[in-house]
Structure formats: C-alpha cells, structure tokens
TORLOMI-141901 format. One record per residue (C-alpha): residue in one letter; x, y, z. Coordinates in steps of 0.05 Angstrom, whole numbers, always signed. Each point is the difference from the previous one (the first is absolute). Last residue first. Example, Ala and Ser with C-alpha at 12.3 -4.5 7.8 and 13.67 -1.06 7.14 Angstrom:
<atom type="S" xx="+273" yy="-21" zz="+143"/>
<atom type="A" xx="-27" yy="-69" zz="+13"/>
END
This chain:
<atom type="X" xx="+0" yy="-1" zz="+338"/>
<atom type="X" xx="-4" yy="-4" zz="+75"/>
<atom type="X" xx="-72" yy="-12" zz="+41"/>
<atom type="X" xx="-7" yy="+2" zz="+72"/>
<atom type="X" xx="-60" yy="-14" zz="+27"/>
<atom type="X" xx="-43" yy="+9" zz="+57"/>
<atom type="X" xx="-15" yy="+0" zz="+75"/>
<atom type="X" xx="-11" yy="-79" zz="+10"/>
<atom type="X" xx="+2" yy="-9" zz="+65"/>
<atom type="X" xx="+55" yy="-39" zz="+46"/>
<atom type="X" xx="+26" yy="+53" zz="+39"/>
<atom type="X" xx="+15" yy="+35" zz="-71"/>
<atom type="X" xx="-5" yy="-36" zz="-66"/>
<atom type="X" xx="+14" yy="+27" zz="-63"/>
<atom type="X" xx="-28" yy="-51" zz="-68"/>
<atom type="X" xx="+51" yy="+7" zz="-60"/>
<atom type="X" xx="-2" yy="+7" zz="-59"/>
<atom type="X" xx="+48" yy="-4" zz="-65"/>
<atom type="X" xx="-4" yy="+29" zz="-62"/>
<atom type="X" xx="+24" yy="+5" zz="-74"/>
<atom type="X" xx="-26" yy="+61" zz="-32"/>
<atom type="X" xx="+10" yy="+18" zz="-79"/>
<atom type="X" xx="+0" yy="+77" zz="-12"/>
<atom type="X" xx="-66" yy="+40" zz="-41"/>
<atom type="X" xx="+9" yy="+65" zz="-27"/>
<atom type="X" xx="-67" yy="+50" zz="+14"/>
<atom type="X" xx="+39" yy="+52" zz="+41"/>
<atom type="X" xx="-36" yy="-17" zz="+63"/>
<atom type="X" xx="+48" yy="-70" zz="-19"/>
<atom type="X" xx="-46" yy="-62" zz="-17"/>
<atom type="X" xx="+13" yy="-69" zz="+18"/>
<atom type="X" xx="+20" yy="-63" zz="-22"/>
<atom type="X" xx="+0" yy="-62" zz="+39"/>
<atom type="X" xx="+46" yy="-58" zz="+1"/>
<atom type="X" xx="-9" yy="-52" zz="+54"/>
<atom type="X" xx="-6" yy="+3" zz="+61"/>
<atom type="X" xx="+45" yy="-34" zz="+64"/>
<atom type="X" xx="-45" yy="-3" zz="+62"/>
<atom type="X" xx="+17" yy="-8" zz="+71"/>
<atom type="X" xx="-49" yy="-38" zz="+39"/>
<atom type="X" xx="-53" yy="+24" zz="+48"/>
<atom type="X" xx="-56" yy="-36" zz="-51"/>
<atom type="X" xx="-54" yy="+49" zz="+4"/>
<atom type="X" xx="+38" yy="+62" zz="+11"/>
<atom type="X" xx="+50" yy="-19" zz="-54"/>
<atom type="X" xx="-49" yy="-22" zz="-42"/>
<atom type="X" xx="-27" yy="+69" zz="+0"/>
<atom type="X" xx="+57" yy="+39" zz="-16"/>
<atom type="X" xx="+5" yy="-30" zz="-66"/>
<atom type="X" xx="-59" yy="+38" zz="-21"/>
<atom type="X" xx="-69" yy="-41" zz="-15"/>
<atom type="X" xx="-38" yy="+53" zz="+48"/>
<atom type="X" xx="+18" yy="+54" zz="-62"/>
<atom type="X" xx="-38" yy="-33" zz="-46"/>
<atom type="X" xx="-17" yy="-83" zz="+3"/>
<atom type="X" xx="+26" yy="-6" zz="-79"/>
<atom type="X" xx="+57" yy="+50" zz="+1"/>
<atom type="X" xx="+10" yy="+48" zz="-48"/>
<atom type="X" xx="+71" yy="+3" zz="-30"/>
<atom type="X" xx="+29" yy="+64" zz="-1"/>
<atom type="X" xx="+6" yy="+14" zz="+88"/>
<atom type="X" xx="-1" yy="+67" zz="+18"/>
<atom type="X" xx="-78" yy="+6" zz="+13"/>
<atom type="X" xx="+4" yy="-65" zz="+34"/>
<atom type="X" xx="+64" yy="+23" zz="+45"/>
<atom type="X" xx="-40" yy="+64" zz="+21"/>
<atom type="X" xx="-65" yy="-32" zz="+3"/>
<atom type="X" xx="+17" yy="-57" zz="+52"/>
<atom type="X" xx="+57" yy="+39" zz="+34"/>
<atom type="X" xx="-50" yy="+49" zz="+29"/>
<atom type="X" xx="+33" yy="+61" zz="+5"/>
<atom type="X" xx="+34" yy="+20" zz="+66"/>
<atom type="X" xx="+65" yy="+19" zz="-30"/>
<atom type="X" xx="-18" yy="+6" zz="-80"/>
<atom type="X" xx="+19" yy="+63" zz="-17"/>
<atom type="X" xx="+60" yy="+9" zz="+60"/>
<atom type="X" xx="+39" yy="-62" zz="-31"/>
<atom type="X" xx="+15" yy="+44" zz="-60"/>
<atom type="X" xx="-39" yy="-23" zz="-66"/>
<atom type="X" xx="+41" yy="-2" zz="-70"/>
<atom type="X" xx="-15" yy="-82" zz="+19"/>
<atom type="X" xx="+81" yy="-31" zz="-7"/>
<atom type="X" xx="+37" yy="+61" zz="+26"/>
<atom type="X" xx="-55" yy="+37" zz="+41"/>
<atom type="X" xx="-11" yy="-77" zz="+37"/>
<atom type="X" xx="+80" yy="-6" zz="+9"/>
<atom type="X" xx="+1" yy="+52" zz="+56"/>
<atom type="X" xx="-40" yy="-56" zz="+37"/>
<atom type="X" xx="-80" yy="-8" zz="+18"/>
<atom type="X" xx="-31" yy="+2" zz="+76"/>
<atom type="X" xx="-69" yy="-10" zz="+25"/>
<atom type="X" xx="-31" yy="-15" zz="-66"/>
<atom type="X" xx="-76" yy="-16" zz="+23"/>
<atom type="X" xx="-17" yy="-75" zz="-11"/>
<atom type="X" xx="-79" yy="+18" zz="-13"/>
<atom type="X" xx="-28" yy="-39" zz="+54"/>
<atom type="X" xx="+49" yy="+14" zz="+53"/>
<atom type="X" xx="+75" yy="-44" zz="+10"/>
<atom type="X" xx="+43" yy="+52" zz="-16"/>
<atom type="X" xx="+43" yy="+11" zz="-59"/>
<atom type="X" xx="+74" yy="-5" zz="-12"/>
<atom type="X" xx="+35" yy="+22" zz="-55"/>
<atom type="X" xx="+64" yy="-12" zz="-33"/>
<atom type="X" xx="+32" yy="+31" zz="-71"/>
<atom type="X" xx="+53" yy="-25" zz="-48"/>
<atom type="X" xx="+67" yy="+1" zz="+12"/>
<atom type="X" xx="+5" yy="+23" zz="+72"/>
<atom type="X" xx="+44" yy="+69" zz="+17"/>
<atom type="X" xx="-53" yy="+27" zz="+31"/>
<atom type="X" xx="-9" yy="-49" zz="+43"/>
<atom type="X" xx="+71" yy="-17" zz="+19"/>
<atom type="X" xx="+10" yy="+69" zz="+22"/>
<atom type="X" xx="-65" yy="+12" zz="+36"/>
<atom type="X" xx="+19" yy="-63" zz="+44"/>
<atom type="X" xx="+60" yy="+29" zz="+20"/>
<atom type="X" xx="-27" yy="+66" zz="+19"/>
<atom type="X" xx="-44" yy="-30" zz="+33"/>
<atom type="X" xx="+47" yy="-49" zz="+42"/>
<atom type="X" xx="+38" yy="+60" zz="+9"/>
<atom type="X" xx="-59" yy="+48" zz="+33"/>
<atom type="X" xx="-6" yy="-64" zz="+44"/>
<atom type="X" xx="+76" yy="-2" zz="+28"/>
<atom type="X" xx="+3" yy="+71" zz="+8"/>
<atom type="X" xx="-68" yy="-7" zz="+46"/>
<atom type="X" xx="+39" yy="-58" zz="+27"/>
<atom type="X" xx="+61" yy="+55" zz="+18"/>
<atom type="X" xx="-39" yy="+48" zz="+22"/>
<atom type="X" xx="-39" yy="-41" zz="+48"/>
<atom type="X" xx="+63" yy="-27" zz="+27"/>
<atom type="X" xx="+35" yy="+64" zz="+12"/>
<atom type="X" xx="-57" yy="+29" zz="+37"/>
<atom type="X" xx="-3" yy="-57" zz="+43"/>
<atom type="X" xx="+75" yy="+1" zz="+6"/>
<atom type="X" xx="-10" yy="+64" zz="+28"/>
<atom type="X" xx="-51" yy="-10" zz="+46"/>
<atom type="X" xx="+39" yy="-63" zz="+28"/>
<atom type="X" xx="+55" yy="+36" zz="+16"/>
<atom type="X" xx="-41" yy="+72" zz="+36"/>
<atom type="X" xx="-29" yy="-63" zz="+42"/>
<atom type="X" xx="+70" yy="-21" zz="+15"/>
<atom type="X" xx="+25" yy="+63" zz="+23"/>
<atom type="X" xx="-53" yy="+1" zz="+56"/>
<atom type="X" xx="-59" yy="+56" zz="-10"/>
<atom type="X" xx="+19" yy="+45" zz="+72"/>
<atom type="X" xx="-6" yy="+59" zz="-20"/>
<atom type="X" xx="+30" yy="+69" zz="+14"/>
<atom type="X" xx="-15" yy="+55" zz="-38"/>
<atom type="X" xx="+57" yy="+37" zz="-53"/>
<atom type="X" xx="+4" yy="-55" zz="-45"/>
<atom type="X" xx="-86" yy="-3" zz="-14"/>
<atom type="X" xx="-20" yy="-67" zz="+7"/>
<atom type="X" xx="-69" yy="-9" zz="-35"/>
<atom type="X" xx="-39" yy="-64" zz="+12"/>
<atom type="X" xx="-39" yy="-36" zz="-55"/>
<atom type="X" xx="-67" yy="-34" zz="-6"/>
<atom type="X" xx="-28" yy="-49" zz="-46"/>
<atom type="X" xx="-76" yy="-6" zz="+0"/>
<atom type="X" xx="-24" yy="-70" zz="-5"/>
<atom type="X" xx="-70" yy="-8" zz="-38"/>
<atom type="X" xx="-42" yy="-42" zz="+32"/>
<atom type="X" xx="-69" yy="+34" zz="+4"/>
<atom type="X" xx="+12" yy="+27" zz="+75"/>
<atom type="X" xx="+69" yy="+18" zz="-7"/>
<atom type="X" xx="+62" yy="-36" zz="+10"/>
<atom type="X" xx="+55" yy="+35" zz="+35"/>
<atom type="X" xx="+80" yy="-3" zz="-24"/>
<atom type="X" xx="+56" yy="+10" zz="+59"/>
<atom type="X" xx="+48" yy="+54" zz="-29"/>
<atom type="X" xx="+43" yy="+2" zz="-54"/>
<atom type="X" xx="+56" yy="+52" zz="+2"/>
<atom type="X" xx="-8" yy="+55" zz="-44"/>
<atom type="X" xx="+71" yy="+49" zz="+17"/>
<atom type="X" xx="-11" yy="+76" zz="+5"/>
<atom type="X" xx="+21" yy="+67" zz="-24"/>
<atom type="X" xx="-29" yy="+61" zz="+25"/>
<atom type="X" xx="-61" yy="+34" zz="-33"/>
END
C-alpha cells in the first residue's frame, strides 16, 4: 500500500440513526483538491480527542489514587431490592480480610448483616443504609463492631449517604 493522509469527509446518517463517519484518503503523489484548511481542522480534531481522552484516563487515574489510599473503606450500592455492592475500596481487604471483588454485586443487606457483631433487632432491612434511602439525608452512625473473614472483630463508625443522579435516587454511598 502507498502512504496516505485521513481527511474527514462529509458524515451520512443511516436509516436507524446511527451516523457513519467517513474519511478521505489523499495519497502525496495524486492530485487533490481537499483545501489546506480542512487537512487543519482534521488534525486538531485528532489532537483534541487525544488530548480529552488523556484528560479522562487522568481523572481515573486520579481518582484510583485517592481511593485506594482512603483510611478506612467506601462502598456504594445501588438502589435494587437487595442494595447490591456496586463498587467497594482497596481499604475493604484491609479492614474485612475480603477483596472488593468477593462481595461486588452481593447484596449489601446480608453481606453487611452477616459481618456485623451485634444483631440487629429489624435484621438485615434495619441497616443504616436504609434510613438513608428513606429519609435522603446524610447519616452519621454510631459504633458498630464487626467481624473480619478471619473471625476478629474491628469497631465501625459510619456515615451514609443517599446518590442521586438526574434527580433519582440510584443508591448509596456508605464510608466507614
């Protein structure tokens, strides 16, 4: 194959919606007649999506750090009958003996009861979680203790939070 230059070309829209990009090649050695500018603005597009895609793989990376380096451990479930554990810190292995990838989509009701020392008296519905979803507030806990997978038990002092997204509740975050 010879070399050649993408230039971006007029897009069409197909017959379900979907927009298929196209590109024009402009081999050096055939004429053409693409204007400079259009050759500009492909480039720059190219540089721009690079760059933002640099921009989000940073933010991640960013927001990995400070999670895993958290005292402590934060979860967040969703907002489905059982609370399923959508996501769980590096701190969870620390504190619990189990890694966050155990107890990802677990329900949060059993897994937390089963951890926690101290029955409660409504079972696992009478979590803390749950008066955050019924009351929307942020709530402050008191001390708990719960049980490692090695058997040793570590005092918990929490604090839940109700998630919102576009204005519906879509679960709860949870940081102790």
């Amino acid at each position: 194959g010879r070399a050649a230059v993408q230039v971006a070309a007029a897009s069409v829209m197909l017959d379900d919606g979907e927009i298929e990009r196209r590109v024009r090649l402009i081999r050096p050695m055939d004429q053409h007649t693409v204007p400079l500018s259009m050759m500009a603005e492909t480039l720059v597009s190219a540089y721009e999506r690079t760059r933002a895609e640099r921009e989000r793989t940073e933010e991640r990376r960013s927001l990995e750090t400070l999670m895993s380096n958290l005292p402590g451990m934060v979860y967040r479930c969703k907002n489905d009958e059982a609370w399923s554990l959508e996501f769980l810190s590096e701190g969870c292995s620390e504190l619990t003996g189990y890694s966050p990838g155990e107890l990802v989509g677990k329900p949060a009701t059993v897994t937390l009861y089963q951890l926690r020392i101290t029955d409660l008296p409504g079972g696992p519905d009478d979590l803390f979680m749950a008066s955050a979803y019924q009351d929307n507030t942020v709530l402050i806990g008191d001390s708990d203790l719960f049980r490692r997978k090695d058997g040793t038990s570590f005092p918990v002092e929490y604090t839940s939070k109700p998630v919102f997204e576009n204005g519906d509740l879509v679960g709860t975050v949870v940081v102790f």
